[in-house]
C-alpha positions as CSV (number, residue, x, y, z in Angstrom):
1,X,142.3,113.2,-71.7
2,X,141.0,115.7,-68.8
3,X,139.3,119.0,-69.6
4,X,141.6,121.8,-68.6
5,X,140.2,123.2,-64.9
6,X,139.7,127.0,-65.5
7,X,141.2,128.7,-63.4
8,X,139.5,131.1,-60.8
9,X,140.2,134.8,-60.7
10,X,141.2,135.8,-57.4
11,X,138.9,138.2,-55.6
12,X,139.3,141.8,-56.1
13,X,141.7,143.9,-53.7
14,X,139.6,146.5,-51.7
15,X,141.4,149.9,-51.6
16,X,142.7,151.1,-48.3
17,X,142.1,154.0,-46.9
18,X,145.4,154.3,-44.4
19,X,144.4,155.9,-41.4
20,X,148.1,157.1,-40.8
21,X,148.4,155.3,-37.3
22,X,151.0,153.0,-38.2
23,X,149.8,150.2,-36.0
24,X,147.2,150.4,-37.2
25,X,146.6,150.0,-40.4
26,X,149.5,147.0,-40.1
27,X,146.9,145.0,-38.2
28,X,144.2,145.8,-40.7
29,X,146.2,145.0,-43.4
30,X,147.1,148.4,-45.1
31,X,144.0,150.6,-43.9
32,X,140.3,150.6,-43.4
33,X,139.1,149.2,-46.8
34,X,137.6,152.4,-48.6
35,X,133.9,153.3,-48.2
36,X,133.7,151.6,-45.1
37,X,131.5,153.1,-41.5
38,X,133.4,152.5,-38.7
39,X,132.4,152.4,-34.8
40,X,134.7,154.2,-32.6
41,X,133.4,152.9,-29.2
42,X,134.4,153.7,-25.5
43,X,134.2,155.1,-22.5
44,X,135.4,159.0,-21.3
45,X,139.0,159.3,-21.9
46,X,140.3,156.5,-23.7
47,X,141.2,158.4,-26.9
48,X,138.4,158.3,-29.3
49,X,138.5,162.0,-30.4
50,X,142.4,162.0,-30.7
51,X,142.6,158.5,-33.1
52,X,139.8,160.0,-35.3
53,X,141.2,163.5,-35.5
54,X,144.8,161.8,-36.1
55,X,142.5,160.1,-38.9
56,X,141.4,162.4,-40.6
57,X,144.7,165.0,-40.1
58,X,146.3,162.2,-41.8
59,X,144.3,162.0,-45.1
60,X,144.4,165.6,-45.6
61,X,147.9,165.4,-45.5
62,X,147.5,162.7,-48.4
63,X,145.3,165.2,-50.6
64,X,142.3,163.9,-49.0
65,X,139.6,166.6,-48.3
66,X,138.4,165.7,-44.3
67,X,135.3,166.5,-42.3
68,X,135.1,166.6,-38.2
69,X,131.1,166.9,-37.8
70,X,131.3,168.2,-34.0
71,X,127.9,167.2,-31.9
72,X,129.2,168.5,-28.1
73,X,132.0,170.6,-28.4
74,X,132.8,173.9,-30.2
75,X,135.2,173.6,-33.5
76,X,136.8,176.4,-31.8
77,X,137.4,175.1,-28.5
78,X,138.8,171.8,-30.1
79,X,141.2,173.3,-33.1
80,X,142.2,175.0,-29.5
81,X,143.1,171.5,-28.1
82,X,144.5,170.3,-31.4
83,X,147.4,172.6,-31.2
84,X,149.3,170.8,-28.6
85,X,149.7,167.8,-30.6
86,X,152.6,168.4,-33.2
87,X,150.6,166.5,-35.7
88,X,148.4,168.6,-36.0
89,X,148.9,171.1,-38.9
90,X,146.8,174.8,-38.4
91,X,147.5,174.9,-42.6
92,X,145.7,172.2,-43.1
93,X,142.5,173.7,-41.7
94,X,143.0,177.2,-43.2
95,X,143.4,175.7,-46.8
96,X,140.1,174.1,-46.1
97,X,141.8,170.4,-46.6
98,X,140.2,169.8,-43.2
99,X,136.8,171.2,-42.0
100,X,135.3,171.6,-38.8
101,X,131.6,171.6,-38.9
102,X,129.4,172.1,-35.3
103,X,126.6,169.9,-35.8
104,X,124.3,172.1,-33.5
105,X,124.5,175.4,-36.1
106,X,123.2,172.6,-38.6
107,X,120.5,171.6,-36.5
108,X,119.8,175.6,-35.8
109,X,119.7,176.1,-39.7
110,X,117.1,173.7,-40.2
111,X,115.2,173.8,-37.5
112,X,115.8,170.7,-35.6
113,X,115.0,172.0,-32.1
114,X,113.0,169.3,-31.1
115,X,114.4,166.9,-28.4
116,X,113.3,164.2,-30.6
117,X,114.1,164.0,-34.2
118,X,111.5,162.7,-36.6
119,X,112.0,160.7,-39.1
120,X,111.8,163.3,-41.9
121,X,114.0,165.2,-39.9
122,X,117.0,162.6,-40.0
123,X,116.6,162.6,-43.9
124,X,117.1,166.1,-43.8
125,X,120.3,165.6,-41.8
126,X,121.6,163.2,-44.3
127,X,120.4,165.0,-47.2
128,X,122.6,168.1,-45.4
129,X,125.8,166.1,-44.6
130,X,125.7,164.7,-48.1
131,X,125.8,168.5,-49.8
132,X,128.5,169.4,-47.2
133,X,130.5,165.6,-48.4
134,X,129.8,166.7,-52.3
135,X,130.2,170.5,-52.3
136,X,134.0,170.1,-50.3
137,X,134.9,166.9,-52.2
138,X,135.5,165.2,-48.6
139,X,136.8,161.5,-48.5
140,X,136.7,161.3,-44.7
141,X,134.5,162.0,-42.4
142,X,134.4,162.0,-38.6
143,X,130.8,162.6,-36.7
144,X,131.6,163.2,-33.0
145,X,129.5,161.8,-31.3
146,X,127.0,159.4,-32.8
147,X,126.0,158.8,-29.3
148,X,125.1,162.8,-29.3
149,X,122.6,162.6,-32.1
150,X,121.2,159.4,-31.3
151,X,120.2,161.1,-27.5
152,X,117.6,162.7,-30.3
153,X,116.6,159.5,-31.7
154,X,115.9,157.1,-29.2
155,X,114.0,154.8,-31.0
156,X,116.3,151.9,-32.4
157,X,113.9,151.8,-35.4
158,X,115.2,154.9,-36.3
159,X,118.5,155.1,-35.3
160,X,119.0,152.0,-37.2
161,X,117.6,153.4,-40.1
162,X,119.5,156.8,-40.0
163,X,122.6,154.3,-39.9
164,X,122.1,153.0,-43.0
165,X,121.0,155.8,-44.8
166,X,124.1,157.9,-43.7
167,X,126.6,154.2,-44.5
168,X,124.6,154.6,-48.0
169,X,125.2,157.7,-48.7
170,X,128.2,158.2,-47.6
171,X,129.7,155.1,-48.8
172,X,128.4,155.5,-52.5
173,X,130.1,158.7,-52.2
174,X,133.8,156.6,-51.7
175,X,133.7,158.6,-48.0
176,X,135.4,156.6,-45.3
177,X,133.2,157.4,-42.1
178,X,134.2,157.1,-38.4
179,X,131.7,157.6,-35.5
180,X,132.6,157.9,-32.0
181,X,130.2,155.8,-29.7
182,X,130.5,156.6,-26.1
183,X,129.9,154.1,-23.4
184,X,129.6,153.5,-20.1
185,X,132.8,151.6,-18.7
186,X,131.5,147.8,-18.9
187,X,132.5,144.8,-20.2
188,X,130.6,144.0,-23.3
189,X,128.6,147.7,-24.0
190,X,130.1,149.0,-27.1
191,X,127.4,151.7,-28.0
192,X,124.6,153.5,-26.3
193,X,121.8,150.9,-27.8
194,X,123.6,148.0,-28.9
195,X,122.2,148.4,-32.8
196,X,124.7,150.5,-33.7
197,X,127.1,148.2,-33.9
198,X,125.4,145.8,-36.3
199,X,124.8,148.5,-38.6
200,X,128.3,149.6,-39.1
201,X,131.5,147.9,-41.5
202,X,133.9,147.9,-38.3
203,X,134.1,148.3,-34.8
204,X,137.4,150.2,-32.9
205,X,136.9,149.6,-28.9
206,X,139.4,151.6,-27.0
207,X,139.5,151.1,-23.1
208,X,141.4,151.1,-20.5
209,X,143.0,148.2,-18.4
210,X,145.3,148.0,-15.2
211,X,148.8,147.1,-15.1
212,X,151.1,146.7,-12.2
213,X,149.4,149.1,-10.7
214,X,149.0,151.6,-14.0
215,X,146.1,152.3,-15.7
216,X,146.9,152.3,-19.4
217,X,144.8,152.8,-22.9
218,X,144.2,149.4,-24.9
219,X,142.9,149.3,-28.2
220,X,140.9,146.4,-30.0
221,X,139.5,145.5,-33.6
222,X,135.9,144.1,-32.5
223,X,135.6,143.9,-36.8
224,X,136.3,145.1,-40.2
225,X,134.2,144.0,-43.0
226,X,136.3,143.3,-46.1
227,X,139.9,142.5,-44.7
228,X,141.2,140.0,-42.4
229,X,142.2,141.5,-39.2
230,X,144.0,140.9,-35.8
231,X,141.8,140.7,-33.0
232,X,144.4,141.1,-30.4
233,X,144.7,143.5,-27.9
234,X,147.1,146.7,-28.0
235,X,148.5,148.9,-25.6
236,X,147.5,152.8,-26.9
237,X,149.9,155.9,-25.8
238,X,149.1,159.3,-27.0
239,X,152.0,161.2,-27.8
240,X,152.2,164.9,-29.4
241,X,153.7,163.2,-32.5
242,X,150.2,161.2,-32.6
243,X,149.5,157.8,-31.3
244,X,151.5,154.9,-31.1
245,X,150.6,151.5,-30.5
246,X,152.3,148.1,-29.1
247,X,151.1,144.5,-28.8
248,X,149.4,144.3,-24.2
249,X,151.7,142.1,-22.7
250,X,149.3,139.0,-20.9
251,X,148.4,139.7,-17.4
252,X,146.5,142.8,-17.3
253,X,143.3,142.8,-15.4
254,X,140.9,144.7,-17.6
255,X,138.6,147.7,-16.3
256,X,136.4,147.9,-19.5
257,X,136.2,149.9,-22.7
């Protein structure tokens, strides 16, 4: 008589954390799986700030305590901007559910005025983002830009391992992290030094790409560790209700992302 064949457990569900774009988080499945770094890569104007805003507007309306860490542009100016999309809620900020940080008071406060960052000075930065992540209770976070902060790193060396010390950190926390990249418009450049993207769980390229004469938004999953994902190409449109995605129709003649 054969011995019984055990049976195998089937391998554990990661948690999703549901970005809120409805798209979205159908072609990955449910949501970013939770803990997860995530590349937001592309050139001027192809939405970057308004998915990860959308993002993290989202999970504060779930309960979720969010953080926009603002390199280039004033929390002020940008709340400013915010307020002509309807899904954006002013409560939501006043409540303190989502935070607006400006990255270059941080750097003022501990005295990171060099042009180039050490390496002890890029602990500090993670040592200081990870007080801000535990003090609020934040379980999303948004640095804008990663590009910004790596203009004071230069050296791949260190950027890669400020990369991993931030994923670390911030991942052992349960903090789902998105970080803009911005690039040139090329085929095939999706961050400043090309090692950011090894680092990170996921990469989100958003470009843009000529239609009948139209130039229109596309969006693309380059990656996503920990859940199977569609690598297909979507039309973006940003709308005051958020943004809204649809599968890009064959034919397009693509201008880079």
């Amino acid at each position: 008589m054969d011995a019984p064949v055990p049976e195998t457990a089937a391998p554990p569900t990661r948690d999703r954390c549901a970005t809120g774009i409805q798209g979205l988080d159908d072609i990955l499945g449910g949501g970013i799986p939770r803990g997860n770094m995530i590349l937001v890569s592309g050139s001027v104007g192809t939405g970057k700030t308004t998915l990860t805003l959308e993002f993290l507007v989202r999970g504060a309306e779930r309960g979720e305590k969010s953080l926009f860490l603002s390199v280039t542009e004033a929390s002020d100016k940008l709340i400013q901007n915010l307020s002509t999309f309807e899904f954006f809620r002013t409560d939501l900020v006043t409540s303190g559910s989502l935070v607006f940080v400006d990255v270059p008071v941080i750097y003022d406060r501990l005295g990171l005025d060099r042009e180039e960052m050490t390496a002890e000075d890029l602990d500090l930065l993670v040592l200081t983002i990870q007080g801000l992540v535990t003090e609020l209770g934040v379980k999303r976070v948004v640095l804008d830009s990663l590009t910004s902060v790596c203009y004071r790193i230069r050296k791949e060396e260190r950027i890669r391992d400020f990369m991993l010390k931030l994923s670390q950190t911030l991942s052992a926390l349960d903090c789902t992290t998105l970080l803009v990249s911005e690039v040139a418009q090329s085929p095939g450049r999706l961050s400043l030094y090309g090692v950011e993207e090894a680092i990170v769980d996921g990469v989100i390229l958003l470009g843009n790409t000529r239609r009948q004469g139209d130039i229109i938004r596309v969006l693309q999953v380059i990656k996503m560790r920990g859940t199977s994902h569609s690598r297909a190409q979507y039309v973006i449109e940003l709308t005051p209700i958020g943004m809204l995605m649809a599968p890009h129709l064959k034919g397009g003649h693509q201008e880079g992302g």
